[in-house]
MARRO-369323 format. One record per residue (C-alpha): residue in three letters; x, y, z. Coordinates in nm, 3 decimals. Example, Ala and Ser with C-alpha at 12.3 -4.5 7.8 and 13.67 -1.06 7.14 Angstrom:
REM MARRO-369323
+-----+---------+---------+---------+
:   r :    east :   north :      up :
+-----+---------+---------+---------+
: ALA :   1.230 :  -0.450 :   0.780 :
: SER :   1.367 :  -0.106 :   0.714 :
+-----+---------+---------+---------+
//
This chain:
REM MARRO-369323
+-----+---------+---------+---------+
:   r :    east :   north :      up :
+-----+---------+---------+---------+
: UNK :  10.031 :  -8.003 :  -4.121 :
: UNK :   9.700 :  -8.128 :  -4.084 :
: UNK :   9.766 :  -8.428 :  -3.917 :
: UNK :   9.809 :  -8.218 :  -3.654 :
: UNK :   9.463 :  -8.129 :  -3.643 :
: UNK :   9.385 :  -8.416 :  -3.426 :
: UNK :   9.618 :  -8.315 :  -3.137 :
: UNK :   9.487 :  -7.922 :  -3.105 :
: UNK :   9.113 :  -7.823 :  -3.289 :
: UNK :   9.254 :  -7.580 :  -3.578 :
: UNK :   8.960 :  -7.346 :  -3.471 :
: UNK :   9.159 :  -7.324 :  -3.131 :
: UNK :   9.469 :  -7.213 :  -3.293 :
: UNK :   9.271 :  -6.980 :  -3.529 :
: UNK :   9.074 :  -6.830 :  -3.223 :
: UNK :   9.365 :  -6.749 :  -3.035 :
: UNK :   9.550 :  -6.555 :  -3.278 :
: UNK :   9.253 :  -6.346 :  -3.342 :
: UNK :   9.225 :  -6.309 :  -3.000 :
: UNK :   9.568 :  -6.123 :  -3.000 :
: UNK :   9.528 :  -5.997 :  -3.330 :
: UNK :   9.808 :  -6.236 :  -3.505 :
: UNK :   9.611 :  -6.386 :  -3.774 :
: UNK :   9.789 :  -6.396 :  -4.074 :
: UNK :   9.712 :  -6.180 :  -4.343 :
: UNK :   9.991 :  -6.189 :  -4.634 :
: UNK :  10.024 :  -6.567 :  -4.786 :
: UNK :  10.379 :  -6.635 :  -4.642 :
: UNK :  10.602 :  -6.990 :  -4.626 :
: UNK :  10.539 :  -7.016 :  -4.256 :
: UNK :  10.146 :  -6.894 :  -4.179 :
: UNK :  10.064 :  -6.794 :  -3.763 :
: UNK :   9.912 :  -7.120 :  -3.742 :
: UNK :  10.240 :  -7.293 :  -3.843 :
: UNK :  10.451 :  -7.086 :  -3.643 :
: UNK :  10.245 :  -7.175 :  -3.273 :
: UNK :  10.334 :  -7.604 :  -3.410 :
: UNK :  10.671 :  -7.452 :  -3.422 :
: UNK :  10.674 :  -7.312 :  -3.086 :
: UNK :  10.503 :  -7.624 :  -3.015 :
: UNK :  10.746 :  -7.852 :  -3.147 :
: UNK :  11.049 :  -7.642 :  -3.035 :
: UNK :  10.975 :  -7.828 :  -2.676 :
: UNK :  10.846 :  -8.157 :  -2.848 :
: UNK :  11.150 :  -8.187 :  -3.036 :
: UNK :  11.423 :  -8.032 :  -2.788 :
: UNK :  11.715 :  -8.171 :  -2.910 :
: UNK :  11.630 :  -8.056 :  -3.288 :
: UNK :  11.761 :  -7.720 :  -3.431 :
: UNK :  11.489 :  -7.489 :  -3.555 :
: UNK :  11.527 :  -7.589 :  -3.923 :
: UNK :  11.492 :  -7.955 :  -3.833 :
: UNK :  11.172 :  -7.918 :  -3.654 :
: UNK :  10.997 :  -7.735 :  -3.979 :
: UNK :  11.081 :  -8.033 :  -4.158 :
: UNK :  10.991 :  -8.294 :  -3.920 :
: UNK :  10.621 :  -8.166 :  -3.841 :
: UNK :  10.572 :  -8.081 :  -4.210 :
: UNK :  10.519 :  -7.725 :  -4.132 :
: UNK :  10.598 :  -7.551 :  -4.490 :
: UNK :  10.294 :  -7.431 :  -4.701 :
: UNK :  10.193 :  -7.670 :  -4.942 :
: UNK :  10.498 :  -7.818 :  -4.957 :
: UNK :  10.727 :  -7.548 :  -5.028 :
: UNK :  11.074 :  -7.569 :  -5.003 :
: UNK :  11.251 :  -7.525 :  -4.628 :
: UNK :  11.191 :  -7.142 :  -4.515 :
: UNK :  11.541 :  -7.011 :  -4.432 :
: UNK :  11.665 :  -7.041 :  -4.064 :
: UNK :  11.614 :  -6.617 :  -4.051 :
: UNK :  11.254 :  -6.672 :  -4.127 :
: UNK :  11.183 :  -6.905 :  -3.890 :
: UNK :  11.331 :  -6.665 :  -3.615 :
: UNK :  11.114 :  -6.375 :  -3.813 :
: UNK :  10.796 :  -6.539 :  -3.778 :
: UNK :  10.828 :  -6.651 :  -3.443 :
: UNK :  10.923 :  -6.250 :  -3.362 :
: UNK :  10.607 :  -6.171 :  -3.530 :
: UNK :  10.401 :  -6.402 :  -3.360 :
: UNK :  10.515 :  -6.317 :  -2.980 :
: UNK :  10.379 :  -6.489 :  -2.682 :
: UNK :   9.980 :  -6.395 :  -2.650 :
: UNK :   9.878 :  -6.640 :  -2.916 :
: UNK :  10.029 :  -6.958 :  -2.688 :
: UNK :   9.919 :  -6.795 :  -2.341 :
: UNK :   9.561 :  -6.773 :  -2.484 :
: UNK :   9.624 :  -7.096 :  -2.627 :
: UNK :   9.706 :  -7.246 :  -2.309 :
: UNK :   9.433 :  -7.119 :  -2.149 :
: UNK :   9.177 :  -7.235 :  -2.426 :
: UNK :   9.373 :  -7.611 :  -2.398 :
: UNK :   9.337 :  -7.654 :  -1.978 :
: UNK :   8.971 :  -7.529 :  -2.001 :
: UNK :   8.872 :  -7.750 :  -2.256 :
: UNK :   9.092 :  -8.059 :  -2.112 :
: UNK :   9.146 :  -8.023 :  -1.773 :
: UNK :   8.933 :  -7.770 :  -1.591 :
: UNK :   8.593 :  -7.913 :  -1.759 :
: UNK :   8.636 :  -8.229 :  -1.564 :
: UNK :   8.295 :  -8.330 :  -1.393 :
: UNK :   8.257 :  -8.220 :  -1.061 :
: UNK :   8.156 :  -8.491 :  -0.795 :
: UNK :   8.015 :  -8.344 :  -0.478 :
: UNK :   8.131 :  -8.575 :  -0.227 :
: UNK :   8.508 :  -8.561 :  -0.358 :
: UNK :   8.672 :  -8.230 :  -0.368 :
: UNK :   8.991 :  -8.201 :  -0.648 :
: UNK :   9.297 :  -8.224 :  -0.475 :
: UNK :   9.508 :  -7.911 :  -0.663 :
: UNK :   9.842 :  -7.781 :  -0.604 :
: UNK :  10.022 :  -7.437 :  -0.649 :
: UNK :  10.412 :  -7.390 :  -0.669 :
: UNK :  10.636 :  -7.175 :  -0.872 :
: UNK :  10.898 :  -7.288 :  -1.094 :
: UNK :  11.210 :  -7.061 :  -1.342 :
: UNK :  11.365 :  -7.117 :  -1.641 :
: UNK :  11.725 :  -7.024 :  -1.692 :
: UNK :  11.794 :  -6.822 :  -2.073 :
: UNK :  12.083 :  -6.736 :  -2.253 :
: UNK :  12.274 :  -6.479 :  -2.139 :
: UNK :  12.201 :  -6.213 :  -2.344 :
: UNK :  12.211 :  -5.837 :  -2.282 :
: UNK :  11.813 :  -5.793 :  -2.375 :
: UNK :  11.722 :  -6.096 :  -2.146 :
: UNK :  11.935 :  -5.997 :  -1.838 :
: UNK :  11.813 :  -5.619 :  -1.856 :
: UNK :  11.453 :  -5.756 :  -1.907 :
: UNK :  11.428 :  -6.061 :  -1.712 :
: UNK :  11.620 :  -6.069 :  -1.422 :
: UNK :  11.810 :  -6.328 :  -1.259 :
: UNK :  11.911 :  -6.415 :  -0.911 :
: UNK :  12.152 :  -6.305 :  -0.636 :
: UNK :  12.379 :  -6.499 :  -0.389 :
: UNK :  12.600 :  -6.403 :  -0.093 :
: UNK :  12.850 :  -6.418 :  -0.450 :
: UNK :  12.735 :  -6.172 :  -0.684 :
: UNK :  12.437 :  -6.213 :  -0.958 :
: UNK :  12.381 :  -6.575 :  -1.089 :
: UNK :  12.514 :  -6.656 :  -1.432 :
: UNK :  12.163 :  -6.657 :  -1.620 :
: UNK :  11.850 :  -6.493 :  -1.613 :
: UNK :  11.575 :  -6.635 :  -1.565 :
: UNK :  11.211 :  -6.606 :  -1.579 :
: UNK :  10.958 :  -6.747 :  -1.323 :
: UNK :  10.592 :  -6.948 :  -1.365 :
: UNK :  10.352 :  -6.973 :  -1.106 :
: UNK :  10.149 :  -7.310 :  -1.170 :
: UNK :   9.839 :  -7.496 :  -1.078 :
: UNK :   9.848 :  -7.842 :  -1.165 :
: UNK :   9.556 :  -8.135 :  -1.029 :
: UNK :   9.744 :  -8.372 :  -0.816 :
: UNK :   9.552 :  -8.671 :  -0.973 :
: UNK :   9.678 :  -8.639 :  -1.308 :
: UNK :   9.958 :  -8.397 :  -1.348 :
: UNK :   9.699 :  -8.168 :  -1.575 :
: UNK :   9.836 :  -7.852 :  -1.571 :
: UNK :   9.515 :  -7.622 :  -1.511 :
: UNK :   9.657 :  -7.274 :  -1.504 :
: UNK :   9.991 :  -7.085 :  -1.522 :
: UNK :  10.110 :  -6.692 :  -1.478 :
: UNK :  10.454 :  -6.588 :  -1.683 :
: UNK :  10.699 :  -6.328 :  -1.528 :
: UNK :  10.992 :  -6.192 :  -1.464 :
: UNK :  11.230 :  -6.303 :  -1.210 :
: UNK :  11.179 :  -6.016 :  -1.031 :
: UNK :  10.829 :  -6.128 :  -0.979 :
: UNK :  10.772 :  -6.263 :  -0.654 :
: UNK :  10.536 :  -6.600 :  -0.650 :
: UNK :  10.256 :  -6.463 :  -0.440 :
: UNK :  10.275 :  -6.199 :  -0.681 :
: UNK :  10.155 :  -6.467 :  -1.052 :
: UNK :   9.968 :  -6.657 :  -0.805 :
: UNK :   9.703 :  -6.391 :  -0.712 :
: UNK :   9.629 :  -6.425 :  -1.122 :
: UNK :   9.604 :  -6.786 :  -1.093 :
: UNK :   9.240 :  -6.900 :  -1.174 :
: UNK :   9.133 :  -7.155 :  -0.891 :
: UNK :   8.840 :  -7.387 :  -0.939 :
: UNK :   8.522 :  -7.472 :  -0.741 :
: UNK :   8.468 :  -7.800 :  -0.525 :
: UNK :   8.838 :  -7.820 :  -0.477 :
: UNK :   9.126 :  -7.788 :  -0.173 :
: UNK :   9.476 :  -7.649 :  -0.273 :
: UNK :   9.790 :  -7.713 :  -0.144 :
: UNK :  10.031 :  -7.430 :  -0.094 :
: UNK :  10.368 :  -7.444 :   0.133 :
: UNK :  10.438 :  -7.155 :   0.342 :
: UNK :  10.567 :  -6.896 :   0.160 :
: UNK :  10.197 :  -6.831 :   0.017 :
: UNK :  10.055 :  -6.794 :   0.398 :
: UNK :   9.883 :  -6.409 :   0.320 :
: UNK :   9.556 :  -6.337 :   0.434 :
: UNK :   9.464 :  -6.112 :   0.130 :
: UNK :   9.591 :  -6.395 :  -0.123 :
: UNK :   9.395 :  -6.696 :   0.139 :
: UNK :   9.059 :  -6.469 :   0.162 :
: UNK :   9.020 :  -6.430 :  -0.253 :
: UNK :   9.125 :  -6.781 :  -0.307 :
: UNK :   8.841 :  -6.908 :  -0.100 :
: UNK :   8.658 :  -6.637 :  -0.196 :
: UNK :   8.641 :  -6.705 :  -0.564 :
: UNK :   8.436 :  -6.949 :  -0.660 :
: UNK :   8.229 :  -7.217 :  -0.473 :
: UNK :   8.408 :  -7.462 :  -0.217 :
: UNK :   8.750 :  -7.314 :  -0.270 :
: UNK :   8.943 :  -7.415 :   0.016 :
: UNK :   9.327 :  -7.401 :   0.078 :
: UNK :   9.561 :  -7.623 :   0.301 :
: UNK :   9.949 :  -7.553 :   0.436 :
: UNK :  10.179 :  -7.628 :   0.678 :
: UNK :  10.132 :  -7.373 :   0.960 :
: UNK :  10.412 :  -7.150 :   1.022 :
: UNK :  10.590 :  -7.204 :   1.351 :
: UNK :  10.550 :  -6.838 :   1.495 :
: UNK :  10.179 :  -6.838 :   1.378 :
: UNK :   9.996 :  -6.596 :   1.566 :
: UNK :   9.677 :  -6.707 :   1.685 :
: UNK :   9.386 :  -6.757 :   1.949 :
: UNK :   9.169 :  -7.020 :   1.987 :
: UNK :   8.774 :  -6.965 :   1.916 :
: UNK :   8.653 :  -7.290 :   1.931 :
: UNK :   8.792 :  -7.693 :   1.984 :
: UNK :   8.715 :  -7.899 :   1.713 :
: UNK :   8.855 :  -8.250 :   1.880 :
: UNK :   9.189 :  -8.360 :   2.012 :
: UNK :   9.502 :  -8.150 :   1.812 :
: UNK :   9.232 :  -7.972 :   1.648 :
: UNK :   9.101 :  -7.612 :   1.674 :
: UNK :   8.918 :  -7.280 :   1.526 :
: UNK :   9.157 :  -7.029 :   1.540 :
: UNK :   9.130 :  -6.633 :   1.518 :
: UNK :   9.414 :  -6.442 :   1.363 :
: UNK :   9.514 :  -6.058 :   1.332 :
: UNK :   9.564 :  -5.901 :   0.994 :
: UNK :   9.839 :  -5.683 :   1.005 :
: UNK :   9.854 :  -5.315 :   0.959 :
: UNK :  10.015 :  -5.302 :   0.675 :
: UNK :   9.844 :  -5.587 :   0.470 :
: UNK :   9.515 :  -5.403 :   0.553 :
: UNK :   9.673 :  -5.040 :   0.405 :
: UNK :   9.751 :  -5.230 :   0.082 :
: UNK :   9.385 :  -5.362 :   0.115 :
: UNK :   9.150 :  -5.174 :   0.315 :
: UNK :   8.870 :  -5.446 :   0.284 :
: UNK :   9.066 :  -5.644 :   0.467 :
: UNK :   8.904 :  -5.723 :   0.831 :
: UNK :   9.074 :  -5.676 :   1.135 :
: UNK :   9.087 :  -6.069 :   1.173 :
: UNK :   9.049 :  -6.344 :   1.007 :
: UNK :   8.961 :  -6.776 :   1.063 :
: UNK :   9.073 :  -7.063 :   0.968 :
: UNK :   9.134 :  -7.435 :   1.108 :
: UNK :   9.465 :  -7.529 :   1.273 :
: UNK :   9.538 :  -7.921 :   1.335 :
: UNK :   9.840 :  -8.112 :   1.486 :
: UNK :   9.909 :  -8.466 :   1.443 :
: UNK :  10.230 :  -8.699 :   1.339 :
: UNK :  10.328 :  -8.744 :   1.042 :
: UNK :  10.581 :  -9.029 :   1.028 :
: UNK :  10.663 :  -8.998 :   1.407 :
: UNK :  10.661 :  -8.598 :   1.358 :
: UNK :  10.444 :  -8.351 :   1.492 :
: UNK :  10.310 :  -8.126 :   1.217 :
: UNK :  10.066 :  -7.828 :   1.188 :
: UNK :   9.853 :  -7.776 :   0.955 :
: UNK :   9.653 :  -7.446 :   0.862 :
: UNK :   9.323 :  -7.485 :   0.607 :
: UNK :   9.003 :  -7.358 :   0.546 :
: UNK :   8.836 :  -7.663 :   0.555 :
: UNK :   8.655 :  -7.584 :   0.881 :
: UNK :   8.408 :  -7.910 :   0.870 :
: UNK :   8.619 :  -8.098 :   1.091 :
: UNK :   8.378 :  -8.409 :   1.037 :
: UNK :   8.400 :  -8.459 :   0.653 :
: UNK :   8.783 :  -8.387 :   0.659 :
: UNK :   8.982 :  -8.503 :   1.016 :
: UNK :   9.330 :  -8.406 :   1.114 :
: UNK :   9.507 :  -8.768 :   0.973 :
: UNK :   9.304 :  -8.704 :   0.659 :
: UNK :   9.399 :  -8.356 :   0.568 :
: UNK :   9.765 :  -8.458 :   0.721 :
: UNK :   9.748 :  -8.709 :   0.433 :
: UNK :   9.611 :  -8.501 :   0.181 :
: UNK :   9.904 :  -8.276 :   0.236 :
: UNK :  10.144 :  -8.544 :   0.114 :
: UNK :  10.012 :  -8.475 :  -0.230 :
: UNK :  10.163 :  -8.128 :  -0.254 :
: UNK :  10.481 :  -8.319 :  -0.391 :
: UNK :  10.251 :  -8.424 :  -0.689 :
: UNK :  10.360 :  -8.072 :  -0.814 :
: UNK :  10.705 :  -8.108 :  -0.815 :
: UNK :  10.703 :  -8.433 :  -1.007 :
: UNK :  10.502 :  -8.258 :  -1.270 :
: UNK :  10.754 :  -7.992 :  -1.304 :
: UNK :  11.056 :  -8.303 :  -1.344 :
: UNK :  10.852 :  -8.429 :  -1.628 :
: UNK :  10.870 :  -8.088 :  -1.778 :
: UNK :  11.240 :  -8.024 :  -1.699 :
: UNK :  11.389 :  -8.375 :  -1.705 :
: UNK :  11.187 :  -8.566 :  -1.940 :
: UNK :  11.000 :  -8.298 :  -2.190 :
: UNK :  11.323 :  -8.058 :  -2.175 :
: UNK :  11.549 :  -8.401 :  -2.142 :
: UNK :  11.755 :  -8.212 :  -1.850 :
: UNK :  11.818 :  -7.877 :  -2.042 :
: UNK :  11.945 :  -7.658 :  -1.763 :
: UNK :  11.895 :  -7.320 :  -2.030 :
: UNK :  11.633 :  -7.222 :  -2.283 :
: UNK :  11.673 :  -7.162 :  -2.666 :
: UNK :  11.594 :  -6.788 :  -2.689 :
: UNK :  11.767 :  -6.442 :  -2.653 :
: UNK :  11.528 :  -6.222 :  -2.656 :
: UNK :  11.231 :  -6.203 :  -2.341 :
: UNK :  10.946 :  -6.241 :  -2.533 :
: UNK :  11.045 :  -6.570 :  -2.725 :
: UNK :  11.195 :  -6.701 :  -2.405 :
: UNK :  10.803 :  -6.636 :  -2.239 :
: UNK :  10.683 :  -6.755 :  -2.586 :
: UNK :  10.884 :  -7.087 :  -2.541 :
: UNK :  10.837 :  -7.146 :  -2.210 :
: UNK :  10.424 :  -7.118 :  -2.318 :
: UNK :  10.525 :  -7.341 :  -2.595 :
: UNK :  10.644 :  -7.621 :  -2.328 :
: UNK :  10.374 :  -7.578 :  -2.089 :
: UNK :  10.137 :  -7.647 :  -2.410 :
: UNK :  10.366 :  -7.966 :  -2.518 :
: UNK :  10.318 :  -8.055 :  -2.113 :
: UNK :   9.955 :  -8.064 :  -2.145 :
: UNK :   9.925 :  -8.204 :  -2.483 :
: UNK :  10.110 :  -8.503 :  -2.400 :
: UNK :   9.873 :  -8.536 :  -2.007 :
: UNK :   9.583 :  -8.502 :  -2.206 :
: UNK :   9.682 :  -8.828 :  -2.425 :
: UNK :   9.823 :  -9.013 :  -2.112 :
: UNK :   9.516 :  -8.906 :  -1.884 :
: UNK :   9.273 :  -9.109 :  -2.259 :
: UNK :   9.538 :  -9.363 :  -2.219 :
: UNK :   9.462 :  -9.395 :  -1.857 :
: UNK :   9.088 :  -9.412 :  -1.870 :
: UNK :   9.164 :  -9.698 :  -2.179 :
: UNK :   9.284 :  -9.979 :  -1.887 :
: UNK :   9.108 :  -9.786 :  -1.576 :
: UNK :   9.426 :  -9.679 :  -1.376 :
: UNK :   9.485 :  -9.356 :  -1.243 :
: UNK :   9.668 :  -9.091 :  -1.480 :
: UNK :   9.979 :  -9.041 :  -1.259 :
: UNK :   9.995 :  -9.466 :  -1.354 :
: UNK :  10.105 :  -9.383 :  -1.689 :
: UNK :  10.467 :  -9.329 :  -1.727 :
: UNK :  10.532 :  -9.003 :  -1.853 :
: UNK :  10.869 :  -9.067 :  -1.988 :
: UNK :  10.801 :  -9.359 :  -2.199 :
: UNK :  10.443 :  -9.229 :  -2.317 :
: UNK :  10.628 :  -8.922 :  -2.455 :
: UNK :  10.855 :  -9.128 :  -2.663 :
: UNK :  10.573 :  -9.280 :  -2.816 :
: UNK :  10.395 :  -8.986 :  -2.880 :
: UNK :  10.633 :  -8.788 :  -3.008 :
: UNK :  10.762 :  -9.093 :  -3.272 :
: UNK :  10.391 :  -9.098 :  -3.353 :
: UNK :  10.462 :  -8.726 :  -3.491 :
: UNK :  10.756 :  -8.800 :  -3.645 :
: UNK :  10.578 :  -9.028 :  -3.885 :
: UNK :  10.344 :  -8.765 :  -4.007 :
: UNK :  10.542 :  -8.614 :  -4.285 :
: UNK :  10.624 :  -8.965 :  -4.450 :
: UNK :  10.253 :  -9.158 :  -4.398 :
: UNK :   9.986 :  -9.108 :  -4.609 :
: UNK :   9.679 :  -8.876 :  -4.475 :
: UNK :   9.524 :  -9.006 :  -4.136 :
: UNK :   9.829 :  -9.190 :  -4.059 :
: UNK :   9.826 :  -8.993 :  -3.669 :
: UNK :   9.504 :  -9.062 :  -3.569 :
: UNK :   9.575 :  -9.434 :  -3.657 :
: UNK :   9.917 :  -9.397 :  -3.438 :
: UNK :   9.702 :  -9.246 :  -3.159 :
: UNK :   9.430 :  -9.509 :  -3.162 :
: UNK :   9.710 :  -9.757 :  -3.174 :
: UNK :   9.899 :  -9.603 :  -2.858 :
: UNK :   9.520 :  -9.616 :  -2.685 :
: UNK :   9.499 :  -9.991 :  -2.746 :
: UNK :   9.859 : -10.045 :  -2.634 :
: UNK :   9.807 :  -9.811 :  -2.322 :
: UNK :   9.886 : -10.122 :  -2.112 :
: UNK :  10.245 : -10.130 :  -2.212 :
: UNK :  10.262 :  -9.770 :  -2.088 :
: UNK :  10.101 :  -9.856 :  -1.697 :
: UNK :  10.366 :  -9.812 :  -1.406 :
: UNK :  10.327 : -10.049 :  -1.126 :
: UNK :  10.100 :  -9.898 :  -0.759 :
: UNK :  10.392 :  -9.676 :  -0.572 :
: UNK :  10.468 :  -9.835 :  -0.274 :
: UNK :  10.298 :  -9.670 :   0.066 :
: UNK :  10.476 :  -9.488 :   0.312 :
: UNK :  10.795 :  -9.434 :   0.067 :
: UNK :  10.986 :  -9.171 :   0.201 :
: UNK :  11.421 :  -9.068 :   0.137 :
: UNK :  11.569 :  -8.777 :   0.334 :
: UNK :  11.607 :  -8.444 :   0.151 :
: UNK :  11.959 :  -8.497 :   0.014 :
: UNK :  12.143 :  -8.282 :  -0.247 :
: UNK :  12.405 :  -8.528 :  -0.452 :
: UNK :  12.723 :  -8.300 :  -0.491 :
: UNK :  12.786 :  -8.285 :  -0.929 :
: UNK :  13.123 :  -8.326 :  -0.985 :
: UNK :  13.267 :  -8.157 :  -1.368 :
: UNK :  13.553 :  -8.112 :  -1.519 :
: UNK :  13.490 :  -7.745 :  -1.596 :
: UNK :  13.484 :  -7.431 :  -1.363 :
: UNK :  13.122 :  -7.319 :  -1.275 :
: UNK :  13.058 :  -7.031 :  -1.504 :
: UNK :  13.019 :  -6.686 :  -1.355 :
: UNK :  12.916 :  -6.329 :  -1.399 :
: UNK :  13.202 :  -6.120 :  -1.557 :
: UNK :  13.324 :  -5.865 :  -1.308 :
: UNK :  13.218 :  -5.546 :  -1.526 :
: UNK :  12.879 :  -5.639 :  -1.583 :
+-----+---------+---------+---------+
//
């Protein structure tokens, strides 16, 4: 167990269970400490059962005997979800939002919402939520994150946990931006109230979208050719719900092509000669960053899981904290591993870099003391093994959904539910 010590500063995990007051005070197999690794390892190790996990991370106290599959379940109820939200927050601050801030670059960030389907249990439907379609409720519910992730490296740097009932703009107004940075949104986060906090926030907080096709607008000023400052009403209703609100609001609309498109984009990047159309046009390309982050999650960390372990809401929010920790544990290694042979983070290949990693930890309960720190040091100097080859420019497939084909009938919602 303390091998583990050099992935995640004890005095991390300590702080955030005092932080939600989950400190352990009865000597017991499987201390709070132990039980976050579990959580921990439940999305390190997906294809393990509980029990298995335990015994592969070395988790028992002092090398007691394995804690009974009940008690594993116990503790984890016991510990709930605030120790690995707080966690997670202490992890991206330290990691990922502490990065040095250059001036003349501005972080290129990304917000997008992703769910999580769990089992379909009568606590976790009534709690949770799930979905509707023009053919009754969808077979799961579900629970929905709102993330921020840097383009660059795939670092997550903040998340919000709800309900599927939760709408995104809803988590993402919780969402902690960061100075000297642009973020990409897609349309459905186009809200005055949500744009005028973001940029609001902090220092050099600026936001850039598509612009909606029925965008209602005047033009205050030209900027250059396909590029204007625009004026737009607030709406009567969004300024009700927030009487601060002005009557109208600016930003900076642009049109150029975009692989032999026309496209509009919306920002509040109003210097028009440190950021041009084609350049912010560009820029906007990396919103997809966000999505590969979440396939590393889903497809690689989760190895194509479509439904979570748990059946009861808060150990389905405490795992899903639990993977976004695992997620950032393992970008935090890749991004050293990067900066070892001076290629970008997104270089690294996530899929085979977790292999590695993980095997690393699955030598800790039969190696002498220090024996992970020596694995990790090792995977630094081997880091070149790990490097993808430059992605190919102007890459581009059609959006295309590949019909699955299975034996078995798509499960459904029972009629009397």
């Amino acid at each position: 167990m303390t091998e583990l010590g050099a992935l995640i500063d004890p005095l991390w995990i300590e702080q955030a269970l005092h932080a939600s007051g989950k400190a352990s005070i009865r000597r017991r197999k499987l201390p709070a400490d132990h039980a976050i690794w579990l959580v921990i390892g439940l999305a390190l190790f997906r294809h393990m059962p509980m029990w298995q996990v335990v015994q592969e991370m070395a988790l028992t106290l002092e090398g007691q005997e394995l804690p009974a599959p009940s008690s594993s379940v116990q503790v984890r109820q016991r510990l709930g979800s605030q120790p690995l939200e707080h966690l997670f927050a202490l992890l991206t601050q330290a990691w990922g939002r502490s990065h040095p801030v250059h001036e003349e670059r501005l972080r290129v960030l990304a917000v997008d919402g992703v769910v999580w389907s769990a089992p379909n249990s009568a606590d976790n439907r009534q709690v949770l939520g799930s979905g509707q379609t023009q053919y009754g409720p969808q077979p799961w519910p579900m629970v929905r994150a709102v993330c921020l992730l840097d383009t660059d490296s795939h670092e997550l740097l903040d998340a919000q946990l709800g309900d599927y009932t939760q709408g995104e703009l809803t988590l993402a107004a919780g969402l902690r931006g960061l100075d000297h940075s642009i973020t990409l949104f897609d349309r459905a986060y186009f809200s005055a109230a949500f744009l005028l906090d973001w940029q609001g926030a902090g220092e050099q907080r600026h936001w850039l979208m598509r612009a909606r096709d029925n965008l209602r607008h005047e033009v205050v000023q030209c900027l250059g050719a396909g590029d204007w400052l625009i004026r737009m009403p607030i709406s009567q209703r969004a300024r009700k719900l927030c009487p601060e609100l002005p009557s109208h609001w600016q930003a900076r609309l642009i049109q150029t092509e975009v692989q032999g498109k026309s496209r509009r984009f919306i920002t509040s990047m109003l210097d028009s000669e440190r950021f041009g159309a084609s350049q912010l046009a560009q820029m906007y390309c990396q919103r997809w960053e966000i999505e590969l982050g979440f396939r590393e999650i889903k497809q690689s960390l989760q190895q194509g899981a479509g439904v979570l372990r748990s059946k009861q809401p808060e150990l389905v929010k405490q795992e899903v904290w639990g993977v976004l920790i695992a997620h950032t544990l393992l970008r935090r290694w890749m991004r050293l591993m990067a900066q070892h042979v001076k290629v970008e983070p997104v270089r690294i290949s996530f899929h085979t870099a977790k292999h590695a990693i993980i095997g690393a930890l699955n030598t800790v309960h039969l190696a002498r003391a220090g024996a992970l720190p020596r694995h990790l040091q090792l995977l630094l100097e081997q880091a070149r093994y790990f490097v993808l080859p430059a992605r190919r420019s102007g890459r581009s497939f059609p959006r295309e959904v590949k019909r699955s084909r299975s034996k078995f009938p798509t499960k459904k919602m029972p009629a009397n539910s």
